[in-house]
GULO-573332 format. One record per residue (C-alpha): residue number from 1; x negated, y negated, z negated. Coordinates in steps of 0.5 Angstrom, whole numbers, always signed. Example, Ala and Ser with C-alpha at 12.3 -4.5 7.8 and 13.67 -1.06 7.14 Angstrom:
% residues 2
<site i="1" u="-25" v="+9" w="-16"/>
<site i="2" u="-27" v="+2" w="-14"/>
//
This chain:
% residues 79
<site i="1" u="+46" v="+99" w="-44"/>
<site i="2" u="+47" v="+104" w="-39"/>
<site i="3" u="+52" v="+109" w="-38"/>
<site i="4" u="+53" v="+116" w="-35"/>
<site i="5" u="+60" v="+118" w="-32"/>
<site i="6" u="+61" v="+126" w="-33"/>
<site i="7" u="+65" v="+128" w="-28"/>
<site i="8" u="+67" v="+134" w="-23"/>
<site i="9" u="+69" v="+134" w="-16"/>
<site i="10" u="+77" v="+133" w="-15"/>
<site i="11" u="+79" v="+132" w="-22"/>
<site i="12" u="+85" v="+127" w="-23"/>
<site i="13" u="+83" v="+125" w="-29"/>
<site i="14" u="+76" v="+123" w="-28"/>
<site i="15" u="+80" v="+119" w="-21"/>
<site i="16" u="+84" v="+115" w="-27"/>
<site i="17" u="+78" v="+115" w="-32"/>
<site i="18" u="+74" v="+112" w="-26"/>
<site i="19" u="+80" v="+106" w="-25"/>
<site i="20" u="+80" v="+105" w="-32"/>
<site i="21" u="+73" v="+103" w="-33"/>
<site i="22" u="+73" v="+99" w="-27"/>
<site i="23" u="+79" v="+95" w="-30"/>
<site i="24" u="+76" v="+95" w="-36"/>
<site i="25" u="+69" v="+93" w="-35"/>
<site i="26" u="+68" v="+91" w="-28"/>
<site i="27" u="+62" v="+89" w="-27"/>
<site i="28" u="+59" v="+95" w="-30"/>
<site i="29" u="+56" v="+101" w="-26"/>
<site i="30" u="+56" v="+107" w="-29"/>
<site i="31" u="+51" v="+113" w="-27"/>
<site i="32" u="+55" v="+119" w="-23"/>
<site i="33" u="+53" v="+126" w="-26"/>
<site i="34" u="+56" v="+132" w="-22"/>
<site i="35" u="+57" v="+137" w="-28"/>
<site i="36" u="+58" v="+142" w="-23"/>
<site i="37" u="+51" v="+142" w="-21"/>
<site i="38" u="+48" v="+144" w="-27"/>
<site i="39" u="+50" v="+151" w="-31"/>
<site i="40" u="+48" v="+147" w="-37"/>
<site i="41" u="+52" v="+141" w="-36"/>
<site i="42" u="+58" v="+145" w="-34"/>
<site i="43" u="+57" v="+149" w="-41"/>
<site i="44" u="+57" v="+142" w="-44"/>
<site i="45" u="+62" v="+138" w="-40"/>
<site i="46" u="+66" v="+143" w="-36"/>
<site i="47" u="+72" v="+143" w="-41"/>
<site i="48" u="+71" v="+136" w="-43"/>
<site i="49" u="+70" v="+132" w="-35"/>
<site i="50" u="+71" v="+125" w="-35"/>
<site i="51" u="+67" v="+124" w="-41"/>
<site i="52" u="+62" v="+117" w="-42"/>
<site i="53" u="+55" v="+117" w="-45"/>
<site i="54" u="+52" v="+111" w="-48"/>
<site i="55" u="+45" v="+110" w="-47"/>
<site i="56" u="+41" v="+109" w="-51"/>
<site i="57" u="+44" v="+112" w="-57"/>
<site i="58" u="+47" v="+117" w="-54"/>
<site i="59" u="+54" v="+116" w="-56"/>
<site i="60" u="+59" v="+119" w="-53"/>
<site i="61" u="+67" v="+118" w="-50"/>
<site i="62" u="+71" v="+124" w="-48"/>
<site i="63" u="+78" v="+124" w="-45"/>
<site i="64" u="+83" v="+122" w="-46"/>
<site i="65" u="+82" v="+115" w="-47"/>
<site i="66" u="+85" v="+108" w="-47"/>
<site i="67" u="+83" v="+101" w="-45"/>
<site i="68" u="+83" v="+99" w="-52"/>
<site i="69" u="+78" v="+105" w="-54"/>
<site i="70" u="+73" v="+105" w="-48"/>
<site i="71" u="+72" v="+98" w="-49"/>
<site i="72" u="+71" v="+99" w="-57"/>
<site i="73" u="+66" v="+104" w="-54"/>
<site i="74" u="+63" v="+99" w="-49"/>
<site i="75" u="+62" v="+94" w="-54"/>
<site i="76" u="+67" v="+89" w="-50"/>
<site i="77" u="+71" v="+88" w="-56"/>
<site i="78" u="+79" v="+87" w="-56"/>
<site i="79" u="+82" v="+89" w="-47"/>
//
């Protein structure tokens, strides 16, 4: 599985979703996509940063999250 983490330069709340996903699955590496360096990506995400994509499938987790949902999300059962 591969994850993509939509994030922006100096957001707090990607700084907390970061910390969170860290605690809730250590071993993984997400990809880091700078939405502001794509005009579509800002229309798509701008609003929405942090979100998680997973691939494949394409499902998505936008914040606001928690630990019980993004491992739900990750497939990684009860946190």
């Amino acid at each position: 599985m591969r994850i993509i983490f939509y994030t922006r330069e100096d957001c707090h709340l990607c700084d907390v979703a970061e910390r969170l996903l860290s605690a809730t699955a250590p071993d993984m590496t997400p990809e880091w996509v700078d939405v502001d360096d794509d005009d579509d990506l800002e229309a798509r995400y701008g609003a929405r940063v942090p979100v998680l994509r997973r691939e494949p499938g394409g499902a998505e987790l936008a914040w606001p999250f928690d630990a019980v949902s993004l491992a739900a999300f990750l497939g990684r059962g009860e946190y």
